[in-house]
N, C-alpha and C positions, 0 to 999 in steps of 0.2 A: 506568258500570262497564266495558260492553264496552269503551268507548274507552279506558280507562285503563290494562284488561288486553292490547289492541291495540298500545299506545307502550310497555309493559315488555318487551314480547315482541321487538318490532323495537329497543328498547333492549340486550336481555340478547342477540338476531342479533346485533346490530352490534360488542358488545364480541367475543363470543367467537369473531370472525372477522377483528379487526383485526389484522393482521399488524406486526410490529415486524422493522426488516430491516436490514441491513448491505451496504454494496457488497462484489463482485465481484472488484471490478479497478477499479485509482485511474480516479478524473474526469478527463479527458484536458484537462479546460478548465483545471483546478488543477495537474493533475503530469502533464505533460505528455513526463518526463525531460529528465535534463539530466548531461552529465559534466563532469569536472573539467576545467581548463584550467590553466596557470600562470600567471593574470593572478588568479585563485583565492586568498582569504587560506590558504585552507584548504591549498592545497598544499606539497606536504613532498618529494617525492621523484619521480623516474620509475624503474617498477616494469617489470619482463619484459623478457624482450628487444627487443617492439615497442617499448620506453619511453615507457610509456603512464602521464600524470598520474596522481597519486594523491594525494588529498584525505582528510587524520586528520577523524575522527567528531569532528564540533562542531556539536550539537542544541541548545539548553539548553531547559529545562523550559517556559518562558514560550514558545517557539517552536512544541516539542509542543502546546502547548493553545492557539494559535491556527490550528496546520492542525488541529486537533477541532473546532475551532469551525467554520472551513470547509467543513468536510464535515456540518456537522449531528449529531454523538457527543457524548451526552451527556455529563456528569462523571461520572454517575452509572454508563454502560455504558464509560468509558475503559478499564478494567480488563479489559478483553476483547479488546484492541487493543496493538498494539504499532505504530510509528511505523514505517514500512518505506523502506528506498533503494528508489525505482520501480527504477535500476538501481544497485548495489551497489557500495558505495567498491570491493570488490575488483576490480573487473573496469573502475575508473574513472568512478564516478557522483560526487556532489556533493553537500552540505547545502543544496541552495537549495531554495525552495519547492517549484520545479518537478519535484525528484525527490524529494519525502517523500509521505506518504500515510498513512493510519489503515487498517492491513490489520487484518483479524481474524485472530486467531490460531489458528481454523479452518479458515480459506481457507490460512494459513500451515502446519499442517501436512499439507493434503495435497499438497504438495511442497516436502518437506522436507529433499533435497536438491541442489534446481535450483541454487541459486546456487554451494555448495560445489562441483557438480560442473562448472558454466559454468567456475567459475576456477580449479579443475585444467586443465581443456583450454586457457584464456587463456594459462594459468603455465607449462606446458609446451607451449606453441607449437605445437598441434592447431586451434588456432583465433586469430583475430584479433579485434583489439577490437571491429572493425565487424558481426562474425558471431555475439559473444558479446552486444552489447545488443540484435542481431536478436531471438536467443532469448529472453532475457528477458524484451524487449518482447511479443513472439508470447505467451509463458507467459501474462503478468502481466495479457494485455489481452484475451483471448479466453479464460478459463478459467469457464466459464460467462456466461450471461447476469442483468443485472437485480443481485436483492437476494435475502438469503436469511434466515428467520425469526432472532431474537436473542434469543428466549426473555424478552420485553419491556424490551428496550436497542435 
């Protein structure tokens, strides 16, 4: 009996201490970022004054749910995630693998104006395209460390 009462106990530990977690900031092995080019299906236009590529939003669903799969998100916790540009059509990022990601939409609003405000300054010629994916990149990849609880997702 003690033995029994001994493995529920380290049973009923080990549940109520397993942590369920969500990245940070995208897997740099996966998204790596990436912007548009005009060799790009995706491209439509050159935007700013710098006339900097710009690539129209082309995900489709089936794409979504193979970077979740990538990153390990369940079906089950997708709902908590929205599919993020590492760096943002606005400011000249891409639909390829290497700049999508499964942000959480936690991690998304605690800056919740980074992008819109990057591409004011792009738009009106305060910054250049090389200085506005510096920031991003800095934001997106150093904004804490690790993983953080998902309330079991």
């Amino acid at each position: 009996m003690e033995r029994f009462a001994a493995v529920l106990f380290f049973f009923v530990l080990v549940q109520s201490t397993t942590v369920y977690s969500y990245p940070l900031t995208p897997n740099l092995d996966i998204t790596p970022s990436s912007i548009c080019d005009t060799d790009n299906p995706d491209f439509t236009e050159y935007r700013y004054k710098e006339r900097i590529p710009y690539c129209k939003r082309n995900v489709s669903s089936r794409f979504k749910a193979y970077i979740y799969d990538l990153y390990n998100i369940s079906e089950r916790c997708r709902g908590n995630y929205t599919i993020d540009h590492f760096i943002p059509l606005s400011i000249g990022g891409d639909n390829t693998l290497e700049n999508l990601w499964p942000e959480h939409k936690q991690i998304k609003a605690e800056r919740p104006n980074l992008e819109y405000d990057i591409y004011l300054k792009l738009k009106n010629g305060k910054i250049t395209q090389k200085q506005a994916v510096q920031i991003i990149y800095d934001e997106k990849t150093t904004f804490g460390q690790g993983f953080v609880d998902d309330d079991g997702c």
